[in-house]
N, C-alpha and C positions, 0 to 999 in steps of 0.2 A: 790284840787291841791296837798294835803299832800300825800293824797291816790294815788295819781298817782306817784308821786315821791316815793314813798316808794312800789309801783309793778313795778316801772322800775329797781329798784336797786333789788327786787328781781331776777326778769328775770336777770341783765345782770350779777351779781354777786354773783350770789346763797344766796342772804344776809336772815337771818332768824332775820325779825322786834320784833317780841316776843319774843326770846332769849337776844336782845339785849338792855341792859338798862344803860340810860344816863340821864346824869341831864337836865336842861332847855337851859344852855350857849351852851353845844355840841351839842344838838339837834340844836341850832342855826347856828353855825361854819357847821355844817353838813349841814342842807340846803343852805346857799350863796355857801357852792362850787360846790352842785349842780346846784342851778344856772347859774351860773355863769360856769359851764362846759357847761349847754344847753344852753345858751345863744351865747357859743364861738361856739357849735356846728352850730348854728342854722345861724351867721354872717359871722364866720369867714373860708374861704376853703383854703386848703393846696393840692399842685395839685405839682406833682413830675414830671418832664420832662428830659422825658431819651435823650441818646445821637443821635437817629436819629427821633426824635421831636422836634418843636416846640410848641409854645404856642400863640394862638390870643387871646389877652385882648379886652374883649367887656366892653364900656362903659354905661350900665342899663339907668343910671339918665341923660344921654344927644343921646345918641341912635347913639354910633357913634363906630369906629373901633380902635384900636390903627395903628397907620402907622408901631411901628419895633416892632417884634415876640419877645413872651419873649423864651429865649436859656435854656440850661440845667440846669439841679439843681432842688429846693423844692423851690416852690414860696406861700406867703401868702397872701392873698387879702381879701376883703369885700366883702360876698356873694349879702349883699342886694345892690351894688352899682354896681357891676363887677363880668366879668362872661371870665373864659377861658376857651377855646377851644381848646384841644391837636390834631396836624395834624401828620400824620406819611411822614416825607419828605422823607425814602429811597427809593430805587430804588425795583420795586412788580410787578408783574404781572397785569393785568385786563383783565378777570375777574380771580379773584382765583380758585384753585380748590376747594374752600368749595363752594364757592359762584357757581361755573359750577356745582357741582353735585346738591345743593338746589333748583338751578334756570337752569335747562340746558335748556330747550325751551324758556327761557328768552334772556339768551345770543348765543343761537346757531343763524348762521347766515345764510335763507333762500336766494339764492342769484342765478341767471341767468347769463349762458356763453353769448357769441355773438354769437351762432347757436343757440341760443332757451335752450338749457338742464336747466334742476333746478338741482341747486348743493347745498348742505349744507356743512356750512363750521364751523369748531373748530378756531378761531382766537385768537390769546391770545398777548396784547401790552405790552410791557414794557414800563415803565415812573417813572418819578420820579418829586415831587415835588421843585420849588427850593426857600428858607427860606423864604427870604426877600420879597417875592411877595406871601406867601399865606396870611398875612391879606388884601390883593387885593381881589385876589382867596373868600377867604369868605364872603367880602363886596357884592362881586358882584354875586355869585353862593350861596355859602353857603356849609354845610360840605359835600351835597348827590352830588358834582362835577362829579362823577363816569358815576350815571345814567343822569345827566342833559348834559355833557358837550361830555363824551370819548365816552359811547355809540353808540350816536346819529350820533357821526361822525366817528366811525370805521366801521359803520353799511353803512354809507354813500360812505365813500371812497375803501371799499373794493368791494362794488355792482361795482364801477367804473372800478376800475384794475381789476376784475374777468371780468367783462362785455367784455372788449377788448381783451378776450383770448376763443378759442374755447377748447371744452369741452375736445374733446382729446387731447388736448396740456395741459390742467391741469392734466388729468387722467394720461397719463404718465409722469409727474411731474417734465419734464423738463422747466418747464416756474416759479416751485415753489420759486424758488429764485428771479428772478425778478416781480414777484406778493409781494412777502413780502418786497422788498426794495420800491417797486412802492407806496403798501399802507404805510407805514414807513414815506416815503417821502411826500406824499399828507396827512397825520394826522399831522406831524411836521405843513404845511401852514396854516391847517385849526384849529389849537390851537395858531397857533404865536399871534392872541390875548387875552390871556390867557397867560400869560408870567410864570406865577405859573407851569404850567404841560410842563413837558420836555417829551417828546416822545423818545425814544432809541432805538426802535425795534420795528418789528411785526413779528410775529410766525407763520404760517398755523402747528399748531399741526392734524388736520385732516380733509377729506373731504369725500363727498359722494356724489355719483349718484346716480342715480332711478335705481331700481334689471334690469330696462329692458336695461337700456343703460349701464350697466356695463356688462350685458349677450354678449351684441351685439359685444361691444369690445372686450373681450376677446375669442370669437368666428373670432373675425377679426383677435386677435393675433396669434391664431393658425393655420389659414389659412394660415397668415405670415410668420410664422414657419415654415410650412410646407412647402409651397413654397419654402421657404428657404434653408430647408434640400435636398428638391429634386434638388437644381440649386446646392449643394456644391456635391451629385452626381454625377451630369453630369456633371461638373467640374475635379471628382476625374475620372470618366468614360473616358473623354476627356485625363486628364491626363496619364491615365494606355495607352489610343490608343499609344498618341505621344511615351510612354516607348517603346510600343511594336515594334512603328513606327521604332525607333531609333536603337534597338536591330536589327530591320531587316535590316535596313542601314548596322549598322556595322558588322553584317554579311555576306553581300551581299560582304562589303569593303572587310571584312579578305578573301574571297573565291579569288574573284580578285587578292590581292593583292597576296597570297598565289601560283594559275596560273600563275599569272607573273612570281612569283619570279623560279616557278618548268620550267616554258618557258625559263625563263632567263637565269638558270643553266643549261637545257637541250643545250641551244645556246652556253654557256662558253666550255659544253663537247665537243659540235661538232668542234668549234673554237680549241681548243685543240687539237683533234684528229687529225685534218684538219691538223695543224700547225707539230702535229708531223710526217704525213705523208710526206708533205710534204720537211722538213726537210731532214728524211729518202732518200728521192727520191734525195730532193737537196744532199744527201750524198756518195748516189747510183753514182748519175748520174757525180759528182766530182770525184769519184776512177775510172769510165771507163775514165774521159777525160784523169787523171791522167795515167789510163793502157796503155791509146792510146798514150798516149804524150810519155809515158815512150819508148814503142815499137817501135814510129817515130826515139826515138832520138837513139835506139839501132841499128836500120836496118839502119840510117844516120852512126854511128860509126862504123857498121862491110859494109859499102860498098852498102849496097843493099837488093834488096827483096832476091834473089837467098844467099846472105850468110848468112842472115836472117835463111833462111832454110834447109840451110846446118849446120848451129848452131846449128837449134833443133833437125834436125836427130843426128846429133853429140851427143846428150845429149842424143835421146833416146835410142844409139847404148849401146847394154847388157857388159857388165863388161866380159862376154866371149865370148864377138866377134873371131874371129882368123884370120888372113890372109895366107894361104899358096905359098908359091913357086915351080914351074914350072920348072925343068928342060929341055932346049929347045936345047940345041947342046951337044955337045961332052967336058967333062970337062969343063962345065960352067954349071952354073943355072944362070936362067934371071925368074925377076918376072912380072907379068903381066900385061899389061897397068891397073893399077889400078887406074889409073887419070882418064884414058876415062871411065871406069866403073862406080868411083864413079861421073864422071858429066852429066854421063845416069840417075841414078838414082836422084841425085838432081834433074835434069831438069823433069824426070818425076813427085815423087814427089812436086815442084811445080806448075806442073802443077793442082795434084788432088788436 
């Protein structure tokens, strides 16, 4: 027993026993507090509980649980009668990523649409334990909760909600939001006894099809596409017609409207010309009434047609007319019936 106490103090303490020399009392003093350290080692545990832990006190000597968690701080207890167990109660993932990459065929999830496809799925929950209920939690599970309890039933409830969605409804990943509230919601019911695990979330971080039915789909896609592209063609095709359509309308209009308006003006000309012809004639045809009227009222004023035209010979008679006289007897002159003369010539000239 000396010899072992005196190689533990080597090892832990670089201690050199032969160097060191002491009388009988020290050598004594020196062994009880070796003792008496391995003793405290061997009885007594010191177990430090951070702030998003607790602690389950197991009772050894009557095989029982403690009902309240011990809370933060450094707690000291009796190794050989009591035993704690520190729970991580925050809010984690499951599975972890260390735990996905060690075990990924463990937790990856083999699971079928409702047409038949096998999909593999990356699912990851959130949860959190809540204090007061994990010495429940460990009475009745114990600390491997993980693989006995979340496992089995996100494995469960996700085959379900996957089940009731067809393959290309997950594939283009419009359905991925209510797959993940669906399982979210069916893990909350299927742990509600287990009041320890609070479910928070579910994730589809990722999925997968078989190489042939992702081929097939995206072969579908591009048909899609395609089609697509060609209907937004004959659309723009359709559209460029109706342009052309309309340019030729309004073309057709401006020509029309254009003839009209050269018709229309050719009409206002004619209308015009018309008008002033007319007028003209209306003008014409006023100075003759006028002449006549005038002429009436002159042959009314000189008496007649005959002095009428004896007026205008009068006017047209030359500035050196002459009249001569006659001597017809013996110391006289007499002039010549000049009245009978000029009323020969009146009356003939009226007559031409």
């Amino acid at each position: 027993m000396h010899n072992e106490i005196r190689d533990k103090l080597n090892e832990h303490f670089n201690f050199n026993w032969e160097n060191f020399n002491m009388n009988k009392g020290s050598a004594f003093f020196l062994g009880a507090i070796i003792i008496v350290m391995m003793a405290f080692w061997m009885f007594v545990g010191i177990v430090d509980i951070k702030p998003t832990e607790v602690g389950v006190e197991i009772d050894k000597v009557q095989g029982k649980v403690m009902e309240m968690p011990r809370g933060v701080g450094y707690h000291v207890f009796n190794k050989v009668s009591t035993d704690i167990v520190v729970y991580n109660v925050a809010a984690r993932a499951f599975p972890g990523d260390v735990m996905k990459s060690e075990n990924s065929d463990n937790y990856s999830l083999d699971l079928k649409t409702n047409d038949g496809q096998n999909i593999r799925v990356d699912l990851t929950v959130l949860y959190a334990l809540k204090p007061n209920e994990v010495p429940a939690l460990h009475q009745t599970i114990g600390s491997n909760y993980e693989d006995q309890i979340l496992l089995p039933q996100i494995r469960s409830e996700a085959r379900i909600a996957i089940g009731s969605y067809a393959a290309e409804e997950i594939y283009s990943g419009k359905v991925r939001d209510a797959i993940q509230k669906e399982i979210a919601t069916r893990l909350q019911n299927a742990v509600a006894k287990f009041p320890a695990i609070q479910i928070q979330d579910a994730l589809i971080r990722h999925f997968a099809f078989s190489v042939e039915f992702e081929r097939a789909i995206e072969q579908k896609k591009l048909a899609a596409q395609q089609v697509e592209i060609n209907k937004n063609r004959a659309m723009a095709q359709e559209e460029e017609s109706k342009r052309m359509e309309a340019e030729a309308r309004g073309g057709k209009l401006r020509a029309i409207q254009d003839a009209e308006g050269r018709a229309q003006s050719a009409k206002i000309e004619a209308d015009a010309e018309r008008y002033k012809l007319e007028q003209e004639a209306l003008g014409k045809l006023a100075n003759y009434k006028a002449d006549a009227e005038g002429k009436k009222l002159q042959a009314d004023a000189l008496g007649g047609g005959q002095n009428v035209v004896a007026l205008k010979f009068a006017e047209n008679i030359s500035d050196k007319f002459r009249i001569f006289a006659v001597p017809i007897g013996q110391n006289s002159t007499s002039l010549m019936d000049l009245s009978g003369i000029m009323k020969g010539m009146f009356t003939q000239a009226a007559k031409e």
